[in-house]
KEKE-3310 file (N, C-alpha, C; in steps of 0.2 Angstrom, whole numbers, plus 5000, padded with zeros to 4 digits):
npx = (5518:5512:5502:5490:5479:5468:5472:5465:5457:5457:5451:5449:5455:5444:5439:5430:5436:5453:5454:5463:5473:5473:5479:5493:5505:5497:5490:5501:5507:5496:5491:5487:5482:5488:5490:5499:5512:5517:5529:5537:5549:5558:5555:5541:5542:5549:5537:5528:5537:5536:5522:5519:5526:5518:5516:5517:5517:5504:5500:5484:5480:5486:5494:5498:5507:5501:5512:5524:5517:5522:5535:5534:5528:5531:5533:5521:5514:5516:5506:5492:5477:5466:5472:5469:5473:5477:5477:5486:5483:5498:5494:5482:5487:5495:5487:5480:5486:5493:5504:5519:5525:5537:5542:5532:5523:5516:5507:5496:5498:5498:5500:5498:5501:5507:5518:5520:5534:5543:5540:5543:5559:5560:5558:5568:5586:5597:5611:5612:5611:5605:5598:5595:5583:5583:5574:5574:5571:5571:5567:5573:5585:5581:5576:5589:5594:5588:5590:5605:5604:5598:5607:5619:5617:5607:5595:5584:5573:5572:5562:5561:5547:5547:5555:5552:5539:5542:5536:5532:5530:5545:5552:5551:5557:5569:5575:5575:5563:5569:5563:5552:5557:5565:5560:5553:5552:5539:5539:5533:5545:5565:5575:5566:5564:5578:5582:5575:5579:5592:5591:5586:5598:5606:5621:5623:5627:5631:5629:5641:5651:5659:5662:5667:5672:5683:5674:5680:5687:5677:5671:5667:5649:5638:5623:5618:5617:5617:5614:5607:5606:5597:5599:5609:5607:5610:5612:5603:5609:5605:5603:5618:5623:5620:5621:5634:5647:5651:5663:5665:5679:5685:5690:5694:5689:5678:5661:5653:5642:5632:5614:5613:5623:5631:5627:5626:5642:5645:5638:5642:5656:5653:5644:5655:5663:5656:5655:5667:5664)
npy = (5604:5593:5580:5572:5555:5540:5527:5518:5499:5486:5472:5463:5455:5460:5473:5485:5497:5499:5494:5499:5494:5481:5464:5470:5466:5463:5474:5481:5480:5481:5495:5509:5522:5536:5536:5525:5516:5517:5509:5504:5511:5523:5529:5531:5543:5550:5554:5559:5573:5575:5578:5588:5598:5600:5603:5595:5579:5570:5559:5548:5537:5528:5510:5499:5488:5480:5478:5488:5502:5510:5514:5523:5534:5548:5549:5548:5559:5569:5570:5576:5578:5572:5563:5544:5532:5514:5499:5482:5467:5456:5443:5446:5458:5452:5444:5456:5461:5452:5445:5441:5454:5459:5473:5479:5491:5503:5515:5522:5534:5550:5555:5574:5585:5586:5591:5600:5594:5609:5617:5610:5613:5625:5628:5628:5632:5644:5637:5623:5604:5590:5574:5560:5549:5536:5523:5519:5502:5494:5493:5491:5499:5513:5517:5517:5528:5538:5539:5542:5553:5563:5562:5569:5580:5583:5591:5588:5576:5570:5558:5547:5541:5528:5524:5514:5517:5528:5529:5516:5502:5497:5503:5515:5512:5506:5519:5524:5535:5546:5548:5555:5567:5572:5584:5579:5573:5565:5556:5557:5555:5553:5561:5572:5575:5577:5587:5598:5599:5604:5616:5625:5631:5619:5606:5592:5576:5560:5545:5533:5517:5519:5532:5548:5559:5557:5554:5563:5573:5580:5596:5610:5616:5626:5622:5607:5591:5572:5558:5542:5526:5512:5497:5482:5488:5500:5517:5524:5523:5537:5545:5545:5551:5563:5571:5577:5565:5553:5543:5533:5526:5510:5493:5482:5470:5470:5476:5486:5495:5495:5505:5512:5512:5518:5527:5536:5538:5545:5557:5563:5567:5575:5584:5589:5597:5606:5611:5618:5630)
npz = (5586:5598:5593:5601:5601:5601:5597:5584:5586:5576:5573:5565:5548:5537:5540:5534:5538:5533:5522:5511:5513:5510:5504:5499:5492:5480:5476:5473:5463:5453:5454:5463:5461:5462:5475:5488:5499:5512:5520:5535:5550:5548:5534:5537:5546:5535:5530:5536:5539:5526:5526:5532:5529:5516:5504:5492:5497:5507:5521:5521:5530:5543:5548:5561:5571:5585:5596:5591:5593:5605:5602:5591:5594:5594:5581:5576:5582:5574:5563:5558:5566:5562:5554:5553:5564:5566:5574:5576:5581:5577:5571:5562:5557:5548:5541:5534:5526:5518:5520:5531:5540:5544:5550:5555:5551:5542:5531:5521:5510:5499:5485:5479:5474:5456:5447:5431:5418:5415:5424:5438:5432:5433:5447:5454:5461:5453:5453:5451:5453:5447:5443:5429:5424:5412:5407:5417:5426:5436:5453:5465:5461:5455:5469:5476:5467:5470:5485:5484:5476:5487:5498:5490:5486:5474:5465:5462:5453:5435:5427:5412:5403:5404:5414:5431:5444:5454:5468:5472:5482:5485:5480:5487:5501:5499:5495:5508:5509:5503:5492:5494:5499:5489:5473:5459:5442:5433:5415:5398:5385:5384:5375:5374:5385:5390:5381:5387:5398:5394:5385:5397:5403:5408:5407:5399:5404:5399:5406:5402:5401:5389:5388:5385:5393:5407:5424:5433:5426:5422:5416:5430:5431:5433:5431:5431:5422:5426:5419:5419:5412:5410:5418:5410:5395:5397:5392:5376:5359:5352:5366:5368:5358:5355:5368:5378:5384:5399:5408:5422:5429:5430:5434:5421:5421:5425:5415:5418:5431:5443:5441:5454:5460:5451:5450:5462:5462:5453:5456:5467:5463:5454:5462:5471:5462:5458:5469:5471:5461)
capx = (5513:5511:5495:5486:5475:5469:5473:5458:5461:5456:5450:5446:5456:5438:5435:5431:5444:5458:5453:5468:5481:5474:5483:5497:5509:5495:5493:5507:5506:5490:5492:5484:5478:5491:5491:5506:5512:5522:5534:5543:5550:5563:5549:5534:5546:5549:5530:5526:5538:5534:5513:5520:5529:5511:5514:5517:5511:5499:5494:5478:5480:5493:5491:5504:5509:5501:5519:5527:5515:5526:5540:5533:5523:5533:5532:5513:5511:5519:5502:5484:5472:5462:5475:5467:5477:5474:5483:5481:5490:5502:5491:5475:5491:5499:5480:5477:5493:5495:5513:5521:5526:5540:5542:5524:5521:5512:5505:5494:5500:5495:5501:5495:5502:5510:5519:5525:5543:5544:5536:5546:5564:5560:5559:5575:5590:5601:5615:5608:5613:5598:5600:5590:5583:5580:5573:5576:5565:5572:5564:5579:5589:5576:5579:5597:5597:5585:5595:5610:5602:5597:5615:5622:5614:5603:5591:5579:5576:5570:5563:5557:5541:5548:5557:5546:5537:5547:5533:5532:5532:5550:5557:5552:5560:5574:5579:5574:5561:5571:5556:5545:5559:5568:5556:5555:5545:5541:5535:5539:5552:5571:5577:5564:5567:5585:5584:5571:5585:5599:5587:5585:5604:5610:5626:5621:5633:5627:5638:5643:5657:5664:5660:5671:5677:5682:5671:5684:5688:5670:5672:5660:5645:5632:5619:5624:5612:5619:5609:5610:5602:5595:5605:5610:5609:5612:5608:5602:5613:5602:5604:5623:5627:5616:5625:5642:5647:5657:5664:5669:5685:5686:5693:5691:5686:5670:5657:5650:5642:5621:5613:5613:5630:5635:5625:5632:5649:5646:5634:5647:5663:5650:5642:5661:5667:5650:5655:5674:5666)
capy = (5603:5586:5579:5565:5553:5536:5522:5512:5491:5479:5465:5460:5459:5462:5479:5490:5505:5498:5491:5500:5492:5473:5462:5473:5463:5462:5480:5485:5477:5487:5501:5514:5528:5541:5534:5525:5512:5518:5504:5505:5518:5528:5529:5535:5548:5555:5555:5564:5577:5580:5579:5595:5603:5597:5603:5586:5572:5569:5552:5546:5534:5522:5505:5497:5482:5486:5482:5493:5509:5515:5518:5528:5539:5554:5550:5548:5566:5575:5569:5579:5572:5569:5554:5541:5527:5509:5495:5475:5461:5451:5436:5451:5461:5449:5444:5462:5464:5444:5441:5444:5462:5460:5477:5482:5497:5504:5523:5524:5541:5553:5562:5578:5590:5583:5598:5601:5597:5615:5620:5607:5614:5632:5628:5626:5637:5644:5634:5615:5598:5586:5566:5560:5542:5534:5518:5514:5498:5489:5498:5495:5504:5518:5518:5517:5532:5544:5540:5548:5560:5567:5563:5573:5586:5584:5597:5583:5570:5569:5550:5548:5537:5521:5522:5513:5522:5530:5528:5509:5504:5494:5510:5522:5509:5507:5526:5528:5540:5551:5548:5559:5574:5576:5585:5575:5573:5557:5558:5560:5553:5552:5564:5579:5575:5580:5593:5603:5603:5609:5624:5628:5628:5613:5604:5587:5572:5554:5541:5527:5514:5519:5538:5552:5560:5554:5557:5566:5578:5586:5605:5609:5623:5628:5619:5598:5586:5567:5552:5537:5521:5506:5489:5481:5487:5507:5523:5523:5527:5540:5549:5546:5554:5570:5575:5573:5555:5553:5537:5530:5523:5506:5485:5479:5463:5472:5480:5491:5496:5494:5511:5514:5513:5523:5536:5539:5539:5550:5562:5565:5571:5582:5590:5590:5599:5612:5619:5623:5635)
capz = (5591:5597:5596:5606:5598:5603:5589:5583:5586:5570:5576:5560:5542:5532:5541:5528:5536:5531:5516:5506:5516:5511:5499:5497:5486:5472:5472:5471:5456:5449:5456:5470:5457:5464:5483:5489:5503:5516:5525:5541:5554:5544:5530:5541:5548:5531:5524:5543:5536:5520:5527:5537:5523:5516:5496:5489:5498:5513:5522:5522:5536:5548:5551:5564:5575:5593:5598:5589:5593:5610:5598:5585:5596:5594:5573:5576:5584:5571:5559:5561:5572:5558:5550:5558:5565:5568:5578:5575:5582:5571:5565:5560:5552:5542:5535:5529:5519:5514:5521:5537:5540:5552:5551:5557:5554:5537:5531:5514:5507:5493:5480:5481:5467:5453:5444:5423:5421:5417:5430:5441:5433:5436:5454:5455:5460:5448:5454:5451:5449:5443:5440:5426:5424:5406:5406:5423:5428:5445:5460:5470:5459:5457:5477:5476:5465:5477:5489:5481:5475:5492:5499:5487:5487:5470:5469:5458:5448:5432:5424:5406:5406:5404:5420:5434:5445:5461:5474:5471:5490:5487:5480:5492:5504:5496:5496:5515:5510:5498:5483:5500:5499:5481:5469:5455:5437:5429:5410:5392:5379:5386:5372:5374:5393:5391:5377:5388:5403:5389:5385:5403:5405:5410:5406:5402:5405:5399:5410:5399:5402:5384:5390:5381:5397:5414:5427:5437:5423:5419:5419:5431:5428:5438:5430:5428:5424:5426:5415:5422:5409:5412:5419:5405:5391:5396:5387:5370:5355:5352:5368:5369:5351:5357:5373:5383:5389:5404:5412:5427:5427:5433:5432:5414:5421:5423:5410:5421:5438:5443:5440:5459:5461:5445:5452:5469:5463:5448:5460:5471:5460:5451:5467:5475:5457:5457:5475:5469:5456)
cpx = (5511:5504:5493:5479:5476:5468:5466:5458:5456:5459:5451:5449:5452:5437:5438:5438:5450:5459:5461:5476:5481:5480:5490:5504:5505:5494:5496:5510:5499:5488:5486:5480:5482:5492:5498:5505:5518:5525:5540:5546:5552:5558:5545:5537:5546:5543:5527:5531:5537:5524:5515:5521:5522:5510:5513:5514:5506:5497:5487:5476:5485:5490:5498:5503:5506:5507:5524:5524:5516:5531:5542:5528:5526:5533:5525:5510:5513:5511:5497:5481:5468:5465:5472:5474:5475:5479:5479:5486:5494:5499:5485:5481:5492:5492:5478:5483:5493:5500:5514:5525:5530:5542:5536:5524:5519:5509:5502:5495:5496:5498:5498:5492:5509:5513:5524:5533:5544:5547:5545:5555:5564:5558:5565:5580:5593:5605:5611:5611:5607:5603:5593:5590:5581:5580:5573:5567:5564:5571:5568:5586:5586:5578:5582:5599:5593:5588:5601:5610:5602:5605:5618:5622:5610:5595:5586:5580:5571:5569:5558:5550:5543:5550:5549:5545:5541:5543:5530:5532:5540:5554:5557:5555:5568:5578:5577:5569:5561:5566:5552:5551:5561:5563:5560:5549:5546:5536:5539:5543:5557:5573:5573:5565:5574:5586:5580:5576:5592:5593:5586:5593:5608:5615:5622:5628:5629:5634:5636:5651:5662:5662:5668:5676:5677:5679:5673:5686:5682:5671:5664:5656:5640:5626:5621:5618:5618:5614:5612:5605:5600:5600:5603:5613:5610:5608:5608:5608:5612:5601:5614:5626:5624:5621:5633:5641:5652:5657:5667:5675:5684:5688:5690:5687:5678:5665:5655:5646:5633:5622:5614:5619:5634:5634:5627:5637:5650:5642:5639:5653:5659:5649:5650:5664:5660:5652:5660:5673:5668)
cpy = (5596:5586:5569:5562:5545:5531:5519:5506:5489:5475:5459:5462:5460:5470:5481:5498:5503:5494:5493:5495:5484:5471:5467:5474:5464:5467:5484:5485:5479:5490:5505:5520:5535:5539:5528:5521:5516:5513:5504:5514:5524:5533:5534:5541:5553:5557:5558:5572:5579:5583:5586:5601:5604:5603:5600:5581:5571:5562:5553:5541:5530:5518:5501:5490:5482:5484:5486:5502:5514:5519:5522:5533:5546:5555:5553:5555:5568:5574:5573:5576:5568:5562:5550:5535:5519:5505:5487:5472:5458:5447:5442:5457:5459:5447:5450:5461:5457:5442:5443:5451:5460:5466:5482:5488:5500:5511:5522:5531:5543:5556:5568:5582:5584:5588:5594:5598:5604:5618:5619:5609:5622:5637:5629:5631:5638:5641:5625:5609:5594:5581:5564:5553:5541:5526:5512:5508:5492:5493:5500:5498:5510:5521:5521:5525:5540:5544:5544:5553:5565:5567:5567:5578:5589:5588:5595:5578:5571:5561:5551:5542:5531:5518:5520:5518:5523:5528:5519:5506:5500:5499:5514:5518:5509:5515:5529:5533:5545:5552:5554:5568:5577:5578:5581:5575:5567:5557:5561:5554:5556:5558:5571:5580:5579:5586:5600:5605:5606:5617:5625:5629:5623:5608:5595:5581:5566:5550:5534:5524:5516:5526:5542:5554:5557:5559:5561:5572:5582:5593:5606:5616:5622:5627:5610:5594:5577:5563:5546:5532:5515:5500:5486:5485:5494:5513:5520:5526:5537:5548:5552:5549:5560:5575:5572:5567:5557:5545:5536:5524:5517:5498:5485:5472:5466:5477:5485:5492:5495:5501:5515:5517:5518:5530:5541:5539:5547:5558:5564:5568:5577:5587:5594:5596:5605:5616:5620:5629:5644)
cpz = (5592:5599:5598:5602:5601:5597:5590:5582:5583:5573:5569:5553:5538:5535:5536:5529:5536:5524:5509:5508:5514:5506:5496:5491:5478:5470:5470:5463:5452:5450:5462:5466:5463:5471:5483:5496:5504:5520:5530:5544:5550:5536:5532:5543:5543:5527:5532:5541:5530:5520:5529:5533:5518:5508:5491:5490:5506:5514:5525:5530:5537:5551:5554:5570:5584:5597:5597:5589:5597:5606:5593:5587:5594:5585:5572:5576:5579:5565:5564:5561:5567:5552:5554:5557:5569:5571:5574:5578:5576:5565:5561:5555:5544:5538:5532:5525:5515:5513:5528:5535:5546:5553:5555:5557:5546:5536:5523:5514:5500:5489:5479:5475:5463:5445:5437:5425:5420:5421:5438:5441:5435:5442:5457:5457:5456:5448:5453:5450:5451:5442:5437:5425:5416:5407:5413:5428:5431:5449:5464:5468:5458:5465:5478:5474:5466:5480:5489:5479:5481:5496:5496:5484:5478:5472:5464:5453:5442:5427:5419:5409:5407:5412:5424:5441:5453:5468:5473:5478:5492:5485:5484:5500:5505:5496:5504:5514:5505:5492:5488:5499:5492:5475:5463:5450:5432:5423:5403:5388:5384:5382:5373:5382:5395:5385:5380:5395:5400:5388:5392:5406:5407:5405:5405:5400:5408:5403:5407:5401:5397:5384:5387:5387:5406:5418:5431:5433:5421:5421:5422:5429:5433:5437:5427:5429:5423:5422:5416:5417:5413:5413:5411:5398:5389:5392:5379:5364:5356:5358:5370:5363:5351:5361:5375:5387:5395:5406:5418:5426:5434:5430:5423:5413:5422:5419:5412:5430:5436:5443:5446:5461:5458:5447:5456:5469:5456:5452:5466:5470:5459:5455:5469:5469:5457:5466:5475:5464:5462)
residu = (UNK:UNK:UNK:UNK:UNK:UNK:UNK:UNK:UNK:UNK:UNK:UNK:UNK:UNK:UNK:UNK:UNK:UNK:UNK:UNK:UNK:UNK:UNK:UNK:UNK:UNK:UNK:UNK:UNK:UNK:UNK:UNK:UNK:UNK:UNK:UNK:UNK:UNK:UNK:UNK:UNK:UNK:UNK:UNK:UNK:UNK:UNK:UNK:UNK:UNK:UNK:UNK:UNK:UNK:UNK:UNK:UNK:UNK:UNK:UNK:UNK:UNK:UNK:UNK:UNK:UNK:UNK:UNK:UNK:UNK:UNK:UNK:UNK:UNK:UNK:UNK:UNK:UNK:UNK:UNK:UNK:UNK:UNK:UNK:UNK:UNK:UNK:UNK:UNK:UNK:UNK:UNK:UNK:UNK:UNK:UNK:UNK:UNK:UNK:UNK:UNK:UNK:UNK:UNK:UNK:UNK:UNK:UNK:UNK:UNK:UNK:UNK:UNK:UNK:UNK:UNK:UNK:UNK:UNK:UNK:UNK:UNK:UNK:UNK:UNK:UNK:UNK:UNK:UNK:UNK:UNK:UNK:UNK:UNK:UNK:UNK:UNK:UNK:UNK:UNK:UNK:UNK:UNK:UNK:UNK:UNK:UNK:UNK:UNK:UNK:UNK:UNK:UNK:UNK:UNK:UNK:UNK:UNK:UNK:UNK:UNK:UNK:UNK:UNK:UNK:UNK:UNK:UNK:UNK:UNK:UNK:UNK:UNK:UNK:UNK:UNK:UNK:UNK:UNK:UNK:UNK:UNK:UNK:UNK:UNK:UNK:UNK:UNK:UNK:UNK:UNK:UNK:UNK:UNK:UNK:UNK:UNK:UNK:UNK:UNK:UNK:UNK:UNK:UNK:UNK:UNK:UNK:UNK:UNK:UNK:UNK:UNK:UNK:UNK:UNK:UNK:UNK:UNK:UNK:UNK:UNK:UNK:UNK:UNK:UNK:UNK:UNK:UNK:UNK:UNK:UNK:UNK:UNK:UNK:UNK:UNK:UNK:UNK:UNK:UNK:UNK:UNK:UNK:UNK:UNK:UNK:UNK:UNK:UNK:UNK:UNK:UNK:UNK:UNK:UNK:UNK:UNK:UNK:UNK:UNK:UNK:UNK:UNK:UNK:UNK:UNK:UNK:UNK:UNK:UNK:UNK:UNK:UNK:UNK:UNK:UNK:UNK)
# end
């Protein structure tokens, strides 16, 4: 049902109602206490769908460019009257955030619910494939590997504590959103993280460069989790002397792929090899 609402124009970057949206670089840097930066159309789009789906996360308010608020009116209405919405010019923008925003367009969000992993795997269909992060702590691979996930029809993600955090606002950028649709639990040690998805069934398959089987030969199952390490210096002994390794076959002139990369080529045989069971 679309609703009609008339934005409210900040004259001024000291008004206190947009006070979450100031300095956004520094806090993104010490954090929101479960709230969140929403960046750009594609973004606002999908945190307007999940407000609706409205188990997970809800915006608080939209703060936008007044030229850019004709072409997000149809995003706008999909939010309840009660998200307020504000407009500013460009120079009164870019002094609330403390950069330019050529983007103009902004949404603080929420975290809502924030479920067990348990909880989080016994959501799940019986049929599953999960991608799991250890250690991962570039945002725009974070991103990179929401984003394959939701392409490839991952049905979550699981990231030990170390990994950084998904809703970061360059990650949730970075994956288009997908951090807004893939359930997902973040928490824990890397090792009970992965021994709690083997007792739930799951197959699990570490991807290392020096990996046991090629990625293309994995016998599939109906439960597959992938594990993808951190840039550089990859999984841990620790978890790769536990479970099954695989590799992706590639040039010798190179050690390895970014974790984004690894992910979308390895989440893609697996899905393609779980829908031939």
């Amino acid at each position: 049902m679309r609703v009609d609402r008339v934005p409210a124009i900040i004259s001024e970057a000291d008004d206190p109602r947009i006070a979450a949206f100031r300095d956004v670089k520094e806090r993104d840097l010490t954090g929101r206490q479960g709230r969140f930066i929403v960046e750009g159309t594609v973004v606002l789009r999908m945190l307007a769908a999940a407000h609706v789906k409205g188990d997970a996360f809800e915006a608080e308010s939209i703060l936008i460019l007044e030229n850019r608020l004709a072409g997000v009116e149809d995003i706008l209405a999909q939010f309840p009257a009660e998200v307020p919405v504000y407009v500013a010019k460009a120079s009164v923008l870019d002094a609330i955030v403390g950069f330019h925003l050529h983007r103009g367009i902004l949404a603080l969000g929420k975290r809502k619910t924030s479920s067990g992993m348990l909880d989080t795997i016994r959501q799940l269909p019986a049929s599953s494939l999960v991608l799991a992060g250890c250690g991962i702590s570039n945002h725009d691979n974070l991103g990179a590997m929401f984003r394959n996930a939701a392409a490839f029809y991952a049905d979550a993600v699981f990231l030990d504590a170390t990994c950084c955090d998904p809703l970061y606002r360059k990650s949730l950028r970075v994956s288009v959103g997908s951090v807004l649709s893939v359930p997902y639990h973040r928490g824990g040690g890397a090792i009970e993280m992965l021994e709690t998805l083997a007792a739930e069934g799951f197959d699990i398959w570490s991807l290392s460069p020096a990996g046991t089987t090629e990625i293309r030969q994995i016998p599939a199952s109906h439960r597959m989790a992938l594990v993808i390490g951190t840039e550089g210096d990859g999984l841990p002994e620790a978890v790769l002397s536990r479970f099954h390794t695989a590799r992706i076959s590639q040039s010798p002139q190179l050690d390895s792929l970014n974790a984004g990369t690894a992910a979308g080529l390895a989440l893609y045989q697996m899905a393609a090899a779980m829908e031939r069971l």
